[in-house]
matplotlib code that plots the C-alpha trace (Angstrom):
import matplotlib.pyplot as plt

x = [0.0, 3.1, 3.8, 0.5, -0.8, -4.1, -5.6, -6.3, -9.3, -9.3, -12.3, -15.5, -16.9, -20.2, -22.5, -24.8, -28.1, -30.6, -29.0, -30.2, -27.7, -28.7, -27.5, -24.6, -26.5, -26.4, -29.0, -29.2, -28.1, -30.7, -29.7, -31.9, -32.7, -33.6, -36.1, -37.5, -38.3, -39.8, -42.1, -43.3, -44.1, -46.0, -47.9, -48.5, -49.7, -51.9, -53.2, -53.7, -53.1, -50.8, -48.7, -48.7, -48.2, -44.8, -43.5, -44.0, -42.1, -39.6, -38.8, -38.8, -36.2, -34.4, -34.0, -36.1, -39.1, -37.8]
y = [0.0, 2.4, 2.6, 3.7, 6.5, 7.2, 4.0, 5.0, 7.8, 10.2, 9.2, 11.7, 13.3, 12.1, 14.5, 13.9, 12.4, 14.8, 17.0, 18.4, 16.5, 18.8, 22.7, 24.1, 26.8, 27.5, 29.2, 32.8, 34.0, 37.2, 39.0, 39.7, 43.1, 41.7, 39.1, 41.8, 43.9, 40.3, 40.0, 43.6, 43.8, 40.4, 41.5, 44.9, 43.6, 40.6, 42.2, 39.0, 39.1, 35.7, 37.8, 40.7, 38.4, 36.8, 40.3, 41.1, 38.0, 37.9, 42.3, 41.0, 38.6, 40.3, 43.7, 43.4, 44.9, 48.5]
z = [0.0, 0.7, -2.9, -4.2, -2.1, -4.1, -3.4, 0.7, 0.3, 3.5, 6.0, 5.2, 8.5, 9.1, 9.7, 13.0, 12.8, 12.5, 10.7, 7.0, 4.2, 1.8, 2.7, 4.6, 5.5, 9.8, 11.9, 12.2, 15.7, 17.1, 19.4, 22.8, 21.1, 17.7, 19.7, 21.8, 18.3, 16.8, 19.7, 20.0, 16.6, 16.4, 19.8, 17.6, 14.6, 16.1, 19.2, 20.5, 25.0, 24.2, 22.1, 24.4, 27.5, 25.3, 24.9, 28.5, 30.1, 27.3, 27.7, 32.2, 31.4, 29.2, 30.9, 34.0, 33.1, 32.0]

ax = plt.figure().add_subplot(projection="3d")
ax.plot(x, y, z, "-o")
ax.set_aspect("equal")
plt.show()
């Protein structure tokens, strides 16, 4: 084998199971400002009190409340 390199192929990493096969794409990272905005506007446009409740925990553990 020493005197034909070619023939031994590098291992492939194996890509963790349930992971997409397809796309090399990652996940977008927000930041706890760019959630905040995301969830105010929702609880704006919907006006629904489970939207407006989301905002309100999410802003109290984000910042405290203020």
């Amino acid at each position: 084998m020493e005197d034909k390199p070619e023939v031994i192929k590098p291992a492939k990493i194996q890509k963790p199971i349930g992971e997409p096969t397809n796309s090399e794409r990652r996940a977008e990272v927000k930041t706890p400002e760019a959630l905040l905005n995301q969830a105010k506007e929702k609880a704006r446009k919907t006006g629904k009190l489970e939207d407006i409740a989301a905002f309100s925990v999410l802003k109290q553990k984000l910042f405290g409340g203020r």
